[in-house]
N, CA, C and O of each residue as an XYZ file, in Angstrom:
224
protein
N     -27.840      0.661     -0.017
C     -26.538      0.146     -0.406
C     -25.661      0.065      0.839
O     -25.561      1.034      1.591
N     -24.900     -1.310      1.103
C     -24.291     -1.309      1.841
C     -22.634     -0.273      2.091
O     -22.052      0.046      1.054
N     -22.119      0.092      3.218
C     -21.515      1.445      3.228
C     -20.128      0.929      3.069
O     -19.276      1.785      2.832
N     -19.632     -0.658      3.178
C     -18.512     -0.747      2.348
C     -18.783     -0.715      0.316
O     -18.179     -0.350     -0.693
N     -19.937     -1.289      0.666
C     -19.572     -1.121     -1.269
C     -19.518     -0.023     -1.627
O     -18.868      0.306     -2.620
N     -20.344      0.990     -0.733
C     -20.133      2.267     -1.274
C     -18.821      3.416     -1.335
O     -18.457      4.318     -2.090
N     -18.335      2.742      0.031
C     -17.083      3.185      0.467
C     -16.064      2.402     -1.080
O     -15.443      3.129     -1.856
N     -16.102      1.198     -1.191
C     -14.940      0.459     -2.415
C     -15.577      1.569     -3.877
O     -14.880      2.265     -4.614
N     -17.252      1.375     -3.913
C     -17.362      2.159     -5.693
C     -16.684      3.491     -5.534
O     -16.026      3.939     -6.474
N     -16.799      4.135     -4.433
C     -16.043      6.119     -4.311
C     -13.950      5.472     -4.824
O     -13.181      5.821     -5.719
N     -13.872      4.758     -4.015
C     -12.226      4.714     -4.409
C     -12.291      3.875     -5.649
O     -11.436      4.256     -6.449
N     -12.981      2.896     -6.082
C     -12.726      2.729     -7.886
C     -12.740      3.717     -8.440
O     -11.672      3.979     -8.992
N     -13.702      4.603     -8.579
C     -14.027      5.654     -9.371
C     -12.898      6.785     -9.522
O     -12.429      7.360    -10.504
N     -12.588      6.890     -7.755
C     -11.713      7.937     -7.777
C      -9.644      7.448     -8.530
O      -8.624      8.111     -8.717
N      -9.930      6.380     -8.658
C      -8.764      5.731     -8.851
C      -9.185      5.691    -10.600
O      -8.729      6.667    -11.195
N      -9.732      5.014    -11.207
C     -10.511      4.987    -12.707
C     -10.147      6.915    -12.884
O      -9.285      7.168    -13.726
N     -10.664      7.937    -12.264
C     -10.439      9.063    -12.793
C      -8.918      9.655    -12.932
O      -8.217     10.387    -13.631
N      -8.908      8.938    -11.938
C      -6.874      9.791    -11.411
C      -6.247      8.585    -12.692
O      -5.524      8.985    -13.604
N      -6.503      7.679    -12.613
C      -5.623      6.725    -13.641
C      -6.026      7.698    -15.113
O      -4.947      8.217    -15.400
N      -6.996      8.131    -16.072
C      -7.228      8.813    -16.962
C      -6.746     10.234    -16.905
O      -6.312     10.855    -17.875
N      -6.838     10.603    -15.921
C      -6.320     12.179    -15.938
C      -4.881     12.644    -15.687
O      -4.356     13.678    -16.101
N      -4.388     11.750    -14.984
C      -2.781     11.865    -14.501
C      -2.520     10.424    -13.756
O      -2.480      9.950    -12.620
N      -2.320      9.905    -15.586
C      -1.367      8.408    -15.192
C       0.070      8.287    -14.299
O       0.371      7.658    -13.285
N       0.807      9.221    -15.202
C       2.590      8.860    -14.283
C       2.505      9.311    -13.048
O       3.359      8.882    -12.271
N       1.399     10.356    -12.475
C       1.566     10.642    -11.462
C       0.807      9.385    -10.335
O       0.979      9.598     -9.135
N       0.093      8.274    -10.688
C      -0.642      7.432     -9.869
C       0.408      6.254    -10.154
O       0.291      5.236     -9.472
N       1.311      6.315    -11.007
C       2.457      5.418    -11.234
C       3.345      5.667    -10.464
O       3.791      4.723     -9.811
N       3.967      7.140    -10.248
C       4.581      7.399     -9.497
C       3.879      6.895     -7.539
O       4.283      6.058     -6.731
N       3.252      7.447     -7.511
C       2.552      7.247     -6.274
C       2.511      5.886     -5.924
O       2.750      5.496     -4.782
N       2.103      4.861     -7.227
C       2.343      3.301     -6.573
C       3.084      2.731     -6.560
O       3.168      1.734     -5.841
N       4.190      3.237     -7.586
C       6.178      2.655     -6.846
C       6.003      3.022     -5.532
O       5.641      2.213     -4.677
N       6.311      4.581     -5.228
C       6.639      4.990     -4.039
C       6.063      4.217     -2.653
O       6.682      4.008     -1.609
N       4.301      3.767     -3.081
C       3.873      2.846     -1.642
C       4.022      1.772     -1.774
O       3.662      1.096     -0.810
N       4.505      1.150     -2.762
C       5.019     -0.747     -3.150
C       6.346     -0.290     -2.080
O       6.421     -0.504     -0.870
N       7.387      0.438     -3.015
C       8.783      0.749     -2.275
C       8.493      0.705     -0.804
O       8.873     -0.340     -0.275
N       7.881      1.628      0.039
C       7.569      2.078      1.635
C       6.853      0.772      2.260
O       7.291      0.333      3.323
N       5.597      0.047      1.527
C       5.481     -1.268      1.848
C       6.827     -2.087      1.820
O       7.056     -2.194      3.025
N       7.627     -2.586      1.309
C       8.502     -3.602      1.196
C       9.574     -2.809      2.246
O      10.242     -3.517      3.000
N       9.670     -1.915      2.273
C      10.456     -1.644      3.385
C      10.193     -1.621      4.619
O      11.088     -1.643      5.463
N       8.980     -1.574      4.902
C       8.227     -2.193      6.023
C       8.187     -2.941      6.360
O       8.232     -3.003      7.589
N       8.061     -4.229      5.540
C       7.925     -5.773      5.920
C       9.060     -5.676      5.543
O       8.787     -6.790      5.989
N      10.309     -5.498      5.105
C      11.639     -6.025      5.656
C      12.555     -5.720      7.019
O      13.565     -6.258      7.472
N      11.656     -4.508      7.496
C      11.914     -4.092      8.890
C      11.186     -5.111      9.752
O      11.778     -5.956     10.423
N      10.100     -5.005      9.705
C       9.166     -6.366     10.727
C       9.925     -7.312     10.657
O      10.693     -7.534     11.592
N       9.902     -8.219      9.377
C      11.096     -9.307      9.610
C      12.293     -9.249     10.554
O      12.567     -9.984     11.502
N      13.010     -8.072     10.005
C      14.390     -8.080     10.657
C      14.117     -7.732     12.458
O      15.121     -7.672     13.167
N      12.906     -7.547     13.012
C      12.846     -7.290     13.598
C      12.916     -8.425     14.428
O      13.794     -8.760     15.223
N      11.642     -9.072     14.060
C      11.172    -10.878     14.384
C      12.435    -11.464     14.756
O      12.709    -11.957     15.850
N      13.129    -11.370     13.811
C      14.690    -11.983     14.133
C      15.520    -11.790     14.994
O      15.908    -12.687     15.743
N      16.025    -10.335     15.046
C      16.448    -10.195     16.302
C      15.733    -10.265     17.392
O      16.335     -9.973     18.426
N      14.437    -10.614     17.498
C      14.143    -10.771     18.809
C      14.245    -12.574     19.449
O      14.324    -13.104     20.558
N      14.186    -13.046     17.995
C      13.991    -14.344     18.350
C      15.396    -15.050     18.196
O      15.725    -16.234     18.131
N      16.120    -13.817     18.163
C      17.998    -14.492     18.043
C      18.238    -14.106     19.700
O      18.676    -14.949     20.484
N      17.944    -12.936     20.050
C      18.059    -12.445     21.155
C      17.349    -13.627     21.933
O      18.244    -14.378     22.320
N      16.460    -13.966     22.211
C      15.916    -15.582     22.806
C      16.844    -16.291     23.457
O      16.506    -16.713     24.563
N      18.473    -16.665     22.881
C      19.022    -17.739     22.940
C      19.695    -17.477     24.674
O      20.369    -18.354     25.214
């Protein structure tokens, strides 16, 4: 078996168990990294910008 599929079936599984055993807490956990993602890429952006305002 190749060692990404094996690497993707370990995190389905482990995600399939955590989703059955402690939902709000994997709910909680994926606001919190949606939230920290989007605040990330609104920093990069703002970043892009000022550099490319700074340009002029």
């Amino acid at each position: 078996m190749d060692t990404k599929k094996l690497i993707a079936l370990v995190v389905i599984v482990f995600l399939g168990f955590w989703m059955f055993t402690d939902p709000a807490g994997l709910a909680d956990t994926s606001k919190s990294a949606a939230s920290s993602g989007w605040d990330l890429t609104t920093q990069a952006f703002s970043g892009v910008i000022d550099f490319v305002g700074a340009m002029d």
